[in-house]
N, C-alpha and C positions, 0 to 999 in steps of 0.2 A: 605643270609644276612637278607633277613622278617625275615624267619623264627626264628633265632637268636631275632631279634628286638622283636617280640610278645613274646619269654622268658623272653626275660630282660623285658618288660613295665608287664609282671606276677608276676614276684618275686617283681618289687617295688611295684604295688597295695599289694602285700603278706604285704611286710613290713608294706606299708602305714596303712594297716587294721590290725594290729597288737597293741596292747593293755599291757601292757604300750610302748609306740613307743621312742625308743632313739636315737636321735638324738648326734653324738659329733666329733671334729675335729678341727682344729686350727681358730682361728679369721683368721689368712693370711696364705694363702699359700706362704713360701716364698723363699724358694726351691723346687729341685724336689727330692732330699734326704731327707728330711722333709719331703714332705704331703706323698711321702711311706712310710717312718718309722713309720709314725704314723699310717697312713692305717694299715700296718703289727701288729701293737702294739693294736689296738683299736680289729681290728679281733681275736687278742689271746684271749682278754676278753670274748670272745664270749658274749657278752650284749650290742654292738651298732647297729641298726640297717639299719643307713643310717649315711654318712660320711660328713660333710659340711667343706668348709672351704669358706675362703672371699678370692676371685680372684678382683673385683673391690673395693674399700674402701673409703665409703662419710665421708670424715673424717673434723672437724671446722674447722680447719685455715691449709692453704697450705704449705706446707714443712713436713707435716709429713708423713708418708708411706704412701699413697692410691694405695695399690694393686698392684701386679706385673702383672696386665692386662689379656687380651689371653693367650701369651703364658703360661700361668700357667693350663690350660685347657686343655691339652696332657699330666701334668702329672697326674690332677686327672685320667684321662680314662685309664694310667698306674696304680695307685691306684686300680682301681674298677680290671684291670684286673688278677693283683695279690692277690687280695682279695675278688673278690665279692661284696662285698660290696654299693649297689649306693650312688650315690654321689649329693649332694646339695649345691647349691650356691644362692645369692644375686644377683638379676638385678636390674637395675634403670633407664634403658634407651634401648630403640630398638633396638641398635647395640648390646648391652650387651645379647639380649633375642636371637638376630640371631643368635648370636653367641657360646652362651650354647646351642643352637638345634641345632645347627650344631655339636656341638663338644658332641651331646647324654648326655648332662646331665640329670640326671634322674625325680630331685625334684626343684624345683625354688624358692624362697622366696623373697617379696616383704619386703625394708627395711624400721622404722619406719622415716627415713628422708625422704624418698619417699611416705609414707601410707599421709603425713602430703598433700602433696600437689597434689591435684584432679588431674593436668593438665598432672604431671608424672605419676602418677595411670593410669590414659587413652592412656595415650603412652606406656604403659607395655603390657595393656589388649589387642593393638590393634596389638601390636604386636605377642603378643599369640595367636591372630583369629588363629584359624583353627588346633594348636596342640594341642597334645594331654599328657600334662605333669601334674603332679599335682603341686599344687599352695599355699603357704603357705605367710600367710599377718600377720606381725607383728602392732602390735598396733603405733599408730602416738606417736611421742614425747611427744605433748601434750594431756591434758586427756579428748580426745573428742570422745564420740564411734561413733557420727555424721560421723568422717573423714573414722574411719575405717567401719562401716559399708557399706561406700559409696564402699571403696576397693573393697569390696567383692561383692559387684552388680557390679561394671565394669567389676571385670574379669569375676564373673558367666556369663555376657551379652557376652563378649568374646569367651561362649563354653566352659571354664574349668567346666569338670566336678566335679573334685576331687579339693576341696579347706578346703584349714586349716587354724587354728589362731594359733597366735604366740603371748604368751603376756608377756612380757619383761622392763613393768612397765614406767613408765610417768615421764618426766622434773618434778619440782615441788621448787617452791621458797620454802626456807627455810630445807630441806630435809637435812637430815645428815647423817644417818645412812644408806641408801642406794645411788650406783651410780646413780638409777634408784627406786623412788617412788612405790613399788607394786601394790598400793591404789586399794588390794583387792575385792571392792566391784564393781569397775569398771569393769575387770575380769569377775566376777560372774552373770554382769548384762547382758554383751557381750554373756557370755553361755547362759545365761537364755532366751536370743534372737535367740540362733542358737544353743540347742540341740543337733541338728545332727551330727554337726561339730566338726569332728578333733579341739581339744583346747591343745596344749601343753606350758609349762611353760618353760623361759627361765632365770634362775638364774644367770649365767653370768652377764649378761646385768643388773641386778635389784641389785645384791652385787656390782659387779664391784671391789671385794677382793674374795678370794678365802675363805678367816675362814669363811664364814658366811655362802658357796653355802649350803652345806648339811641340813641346819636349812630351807630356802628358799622353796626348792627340797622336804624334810619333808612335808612343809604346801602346797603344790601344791597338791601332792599326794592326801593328806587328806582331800584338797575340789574338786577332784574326776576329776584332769586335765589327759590328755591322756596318756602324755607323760613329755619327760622334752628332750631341745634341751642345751649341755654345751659345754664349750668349753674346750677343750686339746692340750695338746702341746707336744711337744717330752724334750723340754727346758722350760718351761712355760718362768723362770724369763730372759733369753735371747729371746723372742718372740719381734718380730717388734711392734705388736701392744698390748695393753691390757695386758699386761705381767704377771698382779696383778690378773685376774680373773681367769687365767686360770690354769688347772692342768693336772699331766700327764694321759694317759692313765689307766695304773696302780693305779692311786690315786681315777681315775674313777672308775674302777670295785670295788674297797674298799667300795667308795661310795655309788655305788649302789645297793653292798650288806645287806647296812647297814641300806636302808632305809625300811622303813616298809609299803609293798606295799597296798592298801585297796581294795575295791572294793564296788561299788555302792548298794548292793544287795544281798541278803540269802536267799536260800529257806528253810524258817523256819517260820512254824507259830505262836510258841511261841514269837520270834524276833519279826513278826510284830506285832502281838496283843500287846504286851509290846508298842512299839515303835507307835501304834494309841491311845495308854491311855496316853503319855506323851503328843505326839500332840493334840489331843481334851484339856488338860490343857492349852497348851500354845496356841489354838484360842481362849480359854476363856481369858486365859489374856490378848493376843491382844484387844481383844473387849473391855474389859474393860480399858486399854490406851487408846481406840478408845475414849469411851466415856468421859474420865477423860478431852482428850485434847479439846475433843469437848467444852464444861464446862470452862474448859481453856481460851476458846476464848472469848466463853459468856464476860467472867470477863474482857478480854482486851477489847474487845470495849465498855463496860461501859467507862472502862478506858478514851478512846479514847474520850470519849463523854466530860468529864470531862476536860479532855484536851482542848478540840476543845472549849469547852465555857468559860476557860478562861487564851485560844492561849499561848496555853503551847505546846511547840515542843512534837515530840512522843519519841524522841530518849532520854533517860534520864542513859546518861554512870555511873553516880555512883549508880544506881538503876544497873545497870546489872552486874557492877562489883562484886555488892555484891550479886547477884545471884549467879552468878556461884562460886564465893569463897564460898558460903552456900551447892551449888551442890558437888565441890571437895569434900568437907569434907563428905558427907555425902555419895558420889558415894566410897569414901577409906575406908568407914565402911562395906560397902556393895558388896566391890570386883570388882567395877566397874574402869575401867581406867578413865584415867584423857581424854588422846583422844576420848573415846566413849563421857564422858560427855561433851567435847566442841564441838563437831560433834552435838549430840544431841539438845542442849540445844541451840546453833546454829540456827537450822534449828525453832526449836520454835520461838525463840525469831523473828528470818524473818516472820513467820506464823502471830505471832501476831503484828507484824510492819504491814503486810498488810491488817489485818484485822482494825487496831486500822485508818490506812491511807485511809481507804476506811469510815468509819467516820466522818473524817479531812474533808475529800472533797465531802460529800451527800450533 
């Protein structure tokens, strides 16, 4: 029986360090002819490398399916055993974590209702003391890396050796176009903090419709995420949960034929010499924005001064409205979006509110 146990925790590190890493499997298990078939179905592909589905489900408002519980944890371990395949599930709570180690689940994942609030983060972690599973933290609801970063210090405190991200995109007022916010840059910031770390992209969760996954999945790849975790069904549009994000098996492997894998790095030194003559351009122009905005500022606190002598508020809205409608026009000659320019011109215009407010009140 060890002996068996130190294969199987070999072949999930195999998967785990495996490049690009794919994750896919139902939102719920919610048969036990379901999460085989799909097991069996996903194995054909030969391109999933670890099988998830949701045995517990935090779902808003009560009456809707949350999970077929336990018992649905004897049929993934019938899954893995007719396919190989390990298997991955969602905890939220110490009983839930006892009871995937008991029941040899292979991979674990921390949900973003759970990443959101410290108190269950710490009841996950504490109840991971001392196993030895890997550990994958989706990003919190809201878009705070604060929350998630904490995640990931509990459980590292905890002993998990092997810990991943999961980013699956942010709540976000006013959002239409996604179930779930991408907001990209947040993402980007989270890697740029942790390197090292397994970073895989979860489009499911960010479309929350299935026409859009492969466009998602596309831009993950191409800012150089691990993997991508989706979700599949044997039925998608008869699925208990999520019914709309999900696709079959088959429509997976389509997918993931389709997409165009990259990679961070060539060994070529035409490539790099090219590619440090663009970059030495683009610190010259940073620098030179550096100094333009510097100058910038200059100009606002005159401003401000001006203001302050004769108690004139700083906030002046038809001064800014017609900023930015002079930016639109001039950022669509230029190929720039309209979101980069309210992001942008955003953050200035706060820049020079503090600069112009710290004036106001010398």
């Amino acid at each position: 029986m060890e002996s068996t146990q130190v294969v199987n925790k070999e072949l999930v590190l195999e998967k785990w360090n495996k490049r690009p890493l794919i994750i896919s499997g139902p939102c719920s298990a919610e048969t036990e002819e379901q999460v085989v078939e799909t097991a069996v179905r996903l194995h054909k592909t030969g391109k999933v490398d670890i099988m998830r589905a949701g045995i517990w489900k935090p779902r808003t408002r009560p009456g809707s399916f949350e999970g077929i519980g336990t018992k649905g944890l004897p049929w993934l371990q019938q899954a893995k055993k007719l396919t190989g395949i390990p298997i991955a599930i969602e905890v939220a709570t110490a009983k839930q974590v006892e009871d995937a180690l008991h029941f040899d689940i292979d991979v674990l994942w921390i949900g973003a209702r759970t990443t959101v609030n410290p108190f269950s983060v710490q009841e996950v972690a504490d109840a991971l003391r001392g196993a030895d599973v890997p550990v994958l933290i989706k990003n919190p609801i809201n878009p705070d890396l604060e929350l998630w970063i904490g995640a990931v210090e509990r459980v590292a405190k905890a002993g998990i050796k092997n810990i991943g991200l999961i980013h699956r995109g942010f709540s976000s007022y006013g959002n239409t176009e996604y179930r779930n916010a991408p907001m990209w840059h947040l993402a980007i910031e989270m890697k740029r903090r942790h390197p090292g770390m397994l970073f895989i992209n979860d489009p499911s969760h960010i479309c929350g419709r299935r026409d859009i996954l492969q466009d998602v999945a596309q831009k993950a790849i191409d800012l150089d995420f691990d993997g991508l975790i989706i979700e599949s069904h044997i039925d998608p549009d008869k699925a208990w949960s999520d019914a709309k994000q999900q696709i079959t098996p088959e429509r997976l492997g389509e997918m993931l034929d389709s997409i165009r894998w990259r990679r961070e790095d060539v060994a070529s030194e035409e490539f790099h010499a090219a590619l440090e003559k663009l970059r030495q351009q683009i610190n010259q122009l940073d620098d030179e924005l550096m100094q333009i905005l510097g100058q910038r500022m200059k100009i606002s606190e005159k401003i401000g001064q001006y203001k302050k002598d004769n108690d004139i508020t700083i906030l002046q809205t038809n001064r800014w409205n017609n900023i930015l409608e002079r930016a639109f026009r001039k950022g669509d000659q230029l190929g720039l979006s309209k979101e980069f320019i309210t992001k942008y011109f955003d953050a200035v215009h706060m820049e020079s509110i503090n600069h112009q407010n710290k004036i106001m009140n010398s």
